[in-house]
MARBA-3410 file (N, C-alpha, C, O; in Angstrom, 1 decimal):
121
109.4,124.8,143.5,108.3,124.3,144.3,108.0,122.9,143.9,107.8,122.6,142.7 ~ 108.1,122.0,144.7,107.7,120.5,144.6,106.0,120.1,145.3,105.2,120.3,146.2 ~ 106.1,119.3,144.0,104.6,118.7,144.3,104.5,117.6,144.7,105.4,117.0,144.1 ~ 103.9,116.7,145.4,103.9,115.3,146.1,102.9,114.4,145.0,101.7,114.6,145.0 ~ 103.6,113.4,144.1,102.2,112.9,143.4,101.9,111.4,144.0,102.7,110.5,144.2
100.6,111.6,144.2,100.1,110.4,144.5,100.0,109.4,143.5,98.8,109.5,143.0 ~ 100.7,108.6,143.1,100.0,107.5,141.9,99.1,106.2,142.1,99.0,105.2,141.4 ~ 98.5,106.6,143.5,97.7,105.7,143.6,96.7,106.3,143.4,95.7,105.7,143.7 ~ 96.3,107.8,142.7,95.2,108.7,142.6,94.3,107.7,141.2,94.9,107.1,140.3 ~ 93.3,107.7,141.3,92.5,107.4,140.2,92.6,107.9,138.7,92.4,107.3,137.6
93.0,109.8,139.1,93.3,110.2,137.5,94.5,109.4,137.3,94.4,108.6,136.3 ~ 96.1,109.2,138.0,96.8,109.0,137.6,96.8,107.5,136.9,97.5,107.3,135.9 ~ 96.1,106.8,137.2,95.4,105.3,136.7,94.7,105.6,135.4,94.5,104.8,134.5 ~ 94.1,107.0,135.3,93.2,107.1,134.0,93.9,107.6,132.9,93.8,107.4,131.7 ~ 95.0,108.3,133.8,96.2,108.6,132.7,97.1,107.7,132.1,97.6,107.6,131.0
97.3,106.8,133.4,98.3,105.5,131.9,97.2,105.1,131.6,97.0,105.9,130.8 ~ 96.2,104.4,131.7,95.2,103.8,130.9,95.2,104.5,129.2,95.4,103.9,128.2 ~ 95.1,105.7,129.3,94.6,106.9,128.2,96.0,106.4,127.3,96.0,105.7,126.3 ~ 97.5,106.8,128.1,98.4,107.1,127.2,98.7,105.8,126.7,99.2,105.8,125.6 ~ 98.2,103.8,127.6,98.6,102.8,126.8,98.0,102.9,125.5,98.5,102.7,124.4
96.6,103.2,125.9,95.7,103.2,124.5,96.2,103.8,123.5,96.3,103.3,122.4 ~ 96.6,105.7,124.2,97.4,105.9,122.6,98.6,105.3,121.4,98.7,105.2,120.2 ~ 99.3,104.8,123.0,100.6,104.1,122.2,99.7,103.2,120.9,99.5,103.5,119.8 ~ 99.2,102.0,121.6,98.5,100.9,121.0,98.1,101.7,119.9,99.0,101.7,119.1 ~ 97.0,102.5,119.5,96.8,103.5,118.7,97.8,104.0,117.3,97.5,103.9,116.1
99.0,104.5,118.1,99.8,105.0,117.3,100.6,104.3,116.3,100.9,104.6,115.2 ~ 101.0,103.0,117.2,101.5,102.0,116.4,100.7,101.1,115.5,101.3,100.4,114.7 ~ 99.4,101.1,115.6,98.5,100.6,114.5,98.9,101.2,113.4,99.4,100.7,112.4 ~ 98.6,103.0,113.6,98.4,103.8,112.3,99.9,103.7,111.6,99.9,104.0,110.4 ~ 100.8,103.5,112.1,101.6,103.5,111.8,102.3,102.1,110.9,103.4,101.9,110.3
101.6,101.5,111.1,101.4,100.0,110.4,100.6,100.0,109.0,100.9,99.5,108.0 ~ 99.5,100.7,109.5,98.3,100.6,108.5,99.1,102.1,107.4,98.8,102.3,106.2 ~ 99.9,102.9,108.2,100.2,103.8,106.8,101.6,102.8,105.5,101.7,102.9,104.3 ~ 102.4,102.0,106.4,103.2,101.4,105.5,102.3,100.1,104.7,102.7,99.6,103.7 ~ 100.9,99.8,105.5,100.3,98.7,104.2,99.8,99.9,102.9,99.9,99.8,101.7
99.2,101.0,103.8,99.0,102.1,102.8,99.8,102.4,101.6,99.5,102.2,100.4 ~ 100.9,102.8,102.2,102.0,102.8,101.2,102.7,101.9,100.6,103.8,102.2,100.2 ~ 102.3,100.7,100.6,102.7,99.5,99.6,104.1,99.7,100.2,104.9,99.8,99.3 ~ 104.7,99.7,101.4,106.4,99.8,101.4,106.2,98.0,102.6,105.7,97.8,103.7 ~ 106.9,97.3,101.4,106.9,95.8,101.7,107.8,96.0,103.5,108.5,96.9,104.0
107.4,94.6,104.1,108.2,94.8,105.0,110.1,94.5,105.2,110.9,95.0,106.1 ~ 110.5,93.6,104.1,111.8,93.8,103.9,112.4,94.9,103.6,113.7,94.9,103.7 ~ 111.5,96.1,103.1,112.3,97.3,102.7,112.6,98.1,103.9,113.6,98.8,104.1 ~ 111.2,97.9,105.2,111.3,98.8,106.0,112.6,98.2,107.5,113.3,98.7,108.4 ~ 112.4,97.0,106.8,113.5,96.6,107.7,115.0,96.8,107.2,115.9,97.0,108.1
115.2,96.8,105.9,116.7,97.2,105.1,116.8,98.9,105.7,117.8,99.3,106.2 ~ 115.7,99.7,105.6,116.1,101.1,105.9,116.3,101.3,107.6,116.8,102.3,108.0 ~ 115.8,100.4,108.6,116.0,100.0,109.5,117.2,99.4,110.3,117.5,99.2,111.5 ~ 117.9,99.3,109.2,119.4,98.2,109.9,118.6,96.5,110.2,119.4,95.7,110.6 ~ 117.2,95.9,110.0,117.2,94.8,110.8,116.4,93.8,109.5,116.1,93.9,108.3
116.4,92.6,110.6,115.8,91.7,109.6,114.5,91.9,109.2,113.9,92.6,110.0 ~ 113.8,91.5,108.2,112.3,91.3,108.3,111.6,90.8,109.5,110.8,91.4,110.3 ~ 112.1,89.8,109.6,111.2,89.0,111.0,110.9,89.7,112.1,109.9,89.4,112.8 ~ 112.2,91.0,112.4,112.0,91.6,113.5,110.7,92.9,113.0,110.1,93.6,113.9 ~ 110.6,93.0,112.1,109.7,93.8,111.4,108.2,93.1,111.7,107.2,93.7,112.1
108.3,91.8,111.6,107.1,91.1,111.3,106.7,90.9,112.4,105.5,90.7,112.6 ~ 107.6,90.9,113.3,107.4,90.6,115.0,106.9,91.7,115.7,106.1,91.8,116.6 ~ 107.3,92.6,115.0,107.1,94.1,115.8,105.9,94.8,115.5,105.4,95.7,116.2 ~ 105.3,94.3,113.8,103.6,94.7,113.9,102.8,93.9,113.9,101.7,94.2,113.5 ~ 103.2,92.3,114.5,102.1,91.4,115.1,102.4,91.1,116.3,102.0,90.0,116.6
103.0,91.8,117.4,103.1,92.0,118.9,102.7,93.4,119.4,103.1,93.9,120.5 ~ 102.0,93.8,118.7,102.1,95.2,119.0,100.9,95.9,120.2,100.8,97.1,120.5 ~ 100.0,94.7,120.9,99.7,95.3,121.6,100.3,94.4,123.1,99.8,94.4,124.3 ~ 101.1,93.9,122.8,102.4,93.4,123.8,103.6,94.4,124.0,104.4,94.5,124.9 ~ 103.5,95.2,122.6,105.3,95.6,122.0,105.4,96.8,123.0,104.4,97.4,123.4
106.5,96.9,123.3,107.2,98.2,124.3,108.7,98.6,123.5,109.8,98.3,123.9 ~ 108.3,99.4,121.9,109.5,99.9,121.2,110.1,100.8,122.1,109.5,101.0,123.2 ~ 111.2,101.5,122.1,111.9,102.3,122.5,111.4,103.7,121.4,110.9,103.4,120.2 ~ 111.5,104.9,122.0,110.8,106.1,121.1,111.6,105.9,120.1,111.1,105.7,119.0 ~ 113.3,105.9,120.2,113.6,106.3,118.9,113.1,105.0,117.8,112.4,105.4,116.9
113.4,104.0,117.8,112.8,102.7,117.2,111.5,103.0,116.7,111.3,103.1,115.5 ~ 110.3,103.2,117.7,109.4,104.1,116.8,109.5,105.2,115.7,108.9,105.2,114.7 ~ 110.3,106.3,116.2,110.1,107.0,115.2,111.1,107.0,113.9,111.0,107.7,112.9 ~ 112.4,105.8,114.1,112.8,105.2,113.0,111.9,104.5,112.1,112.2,104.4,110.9 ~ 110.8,104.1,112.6,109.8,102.9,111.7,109.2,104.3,111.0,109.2,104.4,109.8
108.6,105.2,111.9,108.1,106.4,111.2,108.3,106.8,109.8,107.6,106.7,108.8 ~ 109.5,107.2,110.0,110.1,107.5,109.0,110.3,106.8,107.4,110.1,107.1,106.2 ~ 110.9,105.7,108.2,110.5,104.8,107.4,109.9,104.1,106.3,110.3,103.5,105.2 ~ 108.7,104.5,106.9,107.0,104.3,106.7,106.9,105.3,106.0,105.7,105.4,105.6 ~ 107.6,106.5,105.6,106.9,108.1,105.4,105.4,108.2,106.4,104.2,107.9,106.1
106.0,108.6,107.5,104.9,108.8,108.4,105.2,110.3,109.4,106.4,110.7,109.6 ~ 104.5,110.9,109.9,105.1,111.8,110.9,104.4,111.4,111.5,103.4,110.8,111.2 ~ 105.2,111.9,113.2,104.6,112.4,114.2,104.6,113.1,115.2,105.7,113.2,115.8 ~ 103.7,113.8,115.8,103.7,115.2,116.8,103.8,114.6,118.4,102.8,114.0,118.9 ~ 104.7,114.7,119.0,104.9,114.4,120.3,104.6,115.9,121.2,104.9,117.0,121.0
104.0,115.1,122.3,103.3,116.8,123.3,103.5,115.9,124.6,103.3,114.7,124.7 ~ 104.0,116.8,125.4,103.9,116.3,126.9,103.0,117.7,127.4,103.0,118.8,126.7 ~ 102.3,117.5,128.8,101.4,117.9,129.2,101.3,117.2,130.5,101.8,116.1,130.7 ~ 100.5,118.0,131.7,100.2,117.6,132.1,99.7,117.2,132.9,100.2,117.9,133.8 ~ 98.6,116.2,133.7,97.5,115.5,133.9,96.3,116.6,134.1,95.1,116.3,133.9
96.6,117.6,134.3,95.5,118.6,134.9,95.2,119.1,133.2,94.1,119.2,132.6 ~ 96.5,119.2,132.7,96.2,120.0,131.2,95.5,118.7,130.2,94.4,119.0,129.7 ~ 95.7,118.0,130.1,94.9,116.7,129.3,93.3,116.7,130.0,92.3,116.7,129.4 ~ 93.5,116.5,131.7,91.8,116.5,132.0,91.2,117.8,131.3,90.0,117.7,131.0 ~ 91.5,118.3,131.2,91.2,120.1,130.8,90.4,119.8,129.6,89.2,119.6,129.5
91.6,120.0,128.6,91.6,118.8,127.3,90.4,118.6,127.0,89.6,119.3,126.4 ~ 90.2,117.3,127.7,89.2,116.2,127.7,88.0,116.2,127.9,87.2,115.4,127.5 ~ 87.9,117.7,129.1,86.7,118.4,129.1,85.9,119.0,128.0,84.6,118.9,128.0 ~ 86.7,119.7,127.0,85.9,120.6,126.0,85.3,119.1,125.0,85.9,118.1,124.8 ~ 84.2,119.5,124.5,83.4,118.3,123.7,83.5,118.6,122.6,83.5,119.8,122.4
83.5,117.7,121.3,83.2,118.4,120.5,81.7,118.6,119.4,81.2,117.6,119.1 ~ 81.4,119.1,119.1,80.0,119.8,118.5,80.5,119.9,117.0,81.5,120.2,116.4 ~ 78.8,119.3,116.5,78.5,118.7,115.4,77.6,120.3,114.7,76.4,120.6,115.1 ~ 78.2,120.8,113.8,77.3,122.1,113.2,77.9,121.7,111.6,79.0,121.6,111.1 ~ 76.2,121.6,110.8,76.4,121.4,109.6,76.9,120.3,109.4,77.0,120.3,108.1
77.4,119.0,109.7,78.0,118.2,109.5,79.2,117.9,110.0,79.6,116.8,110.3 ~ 79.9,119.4,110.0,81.5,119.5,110.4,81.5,118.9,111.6,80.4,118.8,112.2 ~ 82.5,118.5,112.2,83.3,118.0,113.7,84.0,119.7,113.8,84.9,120.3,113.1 ~ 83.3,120.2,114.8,83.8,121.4,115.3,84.5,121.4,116.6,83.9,120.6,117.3 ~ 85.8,122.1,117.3,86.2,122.1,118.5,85.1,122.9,119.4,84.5,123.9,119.0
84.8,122.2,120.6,83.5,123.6,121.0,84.4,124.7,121.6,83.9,125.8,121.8 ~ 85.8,124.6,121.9,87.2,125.3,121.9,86.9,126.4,120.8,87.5,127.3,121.4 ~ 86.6,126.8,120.0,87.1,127.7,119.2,85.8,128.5,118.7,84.7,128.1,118.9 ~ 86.1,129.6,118.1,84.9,130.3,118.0,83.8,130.5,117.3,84.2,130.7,116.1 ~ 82.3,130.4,117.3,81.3,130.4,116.5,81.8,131.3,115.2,81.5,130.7,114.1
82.4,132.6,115.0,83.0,132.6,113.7,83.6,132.5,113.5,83.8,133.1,112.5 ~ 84.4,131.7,113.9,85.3,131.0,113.1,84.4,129.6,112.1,85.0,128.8,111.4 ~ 83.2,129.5,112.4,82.6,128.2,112.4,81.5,128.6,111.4,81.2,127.9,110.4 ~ 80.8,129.9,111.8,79.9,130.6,110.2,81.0,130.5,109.1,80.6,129.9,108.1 ~ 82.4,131.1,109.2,82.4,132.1,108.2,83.4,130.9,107.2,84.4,131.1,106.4
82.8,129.7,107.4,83.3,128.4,106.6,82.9,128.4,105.5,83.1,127.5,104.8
END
């Protein structure tokens, strides 16, 4: 069964909007866990195959940079960093996006999940 997508639709505009943001996002934390981890950038580039410079290029362009995935998750690694990749799709993210989350006791609660699961903390 085929579906016709319009990508002149509005969600589909709110969806790359959302996913540039993540990228941008992702590649910060992933910056900020190698300053975390004191791993200089000539090291990350020796485990890399590359020079420093391209290292240095690549976390001060980074909301220009368009890595290729694996290159990202070589830096990952790298970095001692993980990360969880999910595809999904637009209807399942709005879905998502709907549930809010709620503040009990202090905690960041999913409003997704159950009140006892949320007492019996």
């Amino acid at each position: 069964m085929s579906t016709e997508v319009d990508l002149d639709n509005e969600r589909y505009d709110r969806n790359a909007r959302d996913m540039h943001r993540a990228r941008r996002k992702m590649l910060r934390r992933l910056v900020e866990i190698r300053i975390k981890r004191d791993h200089p950038q000539a090291e990350v580039a020796r485990v890399l195959g590359v020079n420093r410079s391209t290292i240095c290029r690549f976390e001060n362009e980074l909301e220009n940079a368009n890595p290729t995935l694996d290159t990202v998750l070589r830096y990952a690694h790298a970095v001692g960093a993980s990360l969880t990749l999910k595809a999904e799709t637009i209807e399942e993210a709005d879905s998502r996006k709907l549930s809010y989350p709620v503040i009990v006791s202090n905690d960041l609660v999913d409003s997704r999940s159950s009140w006892t699961s949320v007492v019996s903390r």
